[in-house]
GUNU-743334 format. One record per residue (C-alpha): x, y, z. Coordinates in steps of 0.001 Angstrom, whole numbers, padded with zeros to 6 digits, always signed. Layout:
// GUNU-743334
XYZ/...
This chain:
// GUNU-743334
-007039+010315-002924/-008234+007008-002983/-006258+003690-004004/-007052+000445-005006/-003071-001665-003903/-004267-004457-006426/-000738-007366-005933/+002703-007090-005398/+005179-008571-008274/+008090-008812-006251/+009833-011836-005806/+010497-011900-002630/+008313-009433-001141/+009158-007319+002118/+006194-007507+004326/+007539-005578+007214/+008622-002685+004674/+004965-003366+002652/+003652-002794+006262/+005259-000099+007105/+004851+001962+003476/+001162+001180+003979/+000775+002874+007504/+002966+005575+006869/+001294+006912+003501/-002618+006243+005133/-004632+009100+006445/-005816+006532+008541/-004167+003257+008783/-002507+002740+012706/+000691-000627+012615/-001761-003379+013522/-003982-002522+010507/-001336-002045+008108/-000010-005587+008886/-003168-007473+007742/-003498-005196+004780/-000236-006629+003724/-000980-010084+004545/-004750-009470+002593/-002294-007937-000379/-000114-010671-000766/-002347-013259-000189/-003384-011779-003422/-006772-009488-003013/-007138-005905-003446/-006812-003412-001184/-008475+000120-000842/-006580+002497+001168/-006764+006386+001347/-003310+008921+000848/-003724+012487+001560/-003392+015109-001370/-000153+016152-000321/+001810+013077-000161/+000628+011426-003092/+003348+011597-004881/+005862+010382-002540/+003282+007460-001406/+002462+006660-005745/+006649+006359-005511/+006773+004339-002673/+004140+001815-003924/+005908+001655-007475/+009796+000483-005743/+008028-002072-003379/+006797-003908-006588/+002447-002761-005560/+000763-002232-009059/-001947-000214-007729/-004694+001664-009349/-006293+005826-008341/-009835+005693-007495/-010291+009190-006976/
């Protein structure tokens, strides 16, 4: 399954747990990565990633009480 992370409303968000989240619900996202996709996030453009099937639920969950409205692309 495809997202689109789109911002973060938080007020004072976490990067290191945004960071984090992001590598550990990718198919194929390694630390390094996952760190400028945060700093791309809340610098306040989009971000595609890709979840497997299986943990999409715990990842949509993860996204939704870190503050990241996202959108499903596929």
């Amino acid at each position: 399954m495809k997202l689109n992370l789109l911002s973060c409303d938080a007020q004072r968000p976490d990067r290191r747990a945004i960071a984090k989240c992001i590598s550990e619900i990718s198919s194929n996202i390694d630390e390094s990565l996952s760190n400028e996709l945060t700093n791309i996030l809340l610098e306040g453009d989009a971000v595609d990633i890709e979840v497997e099937d299986k943990n999409s639920g715990s990842a949509l969950r993860a996204l939704r009480k870190l503050s990241i409205d996202y959108e499903i692309i596929e």
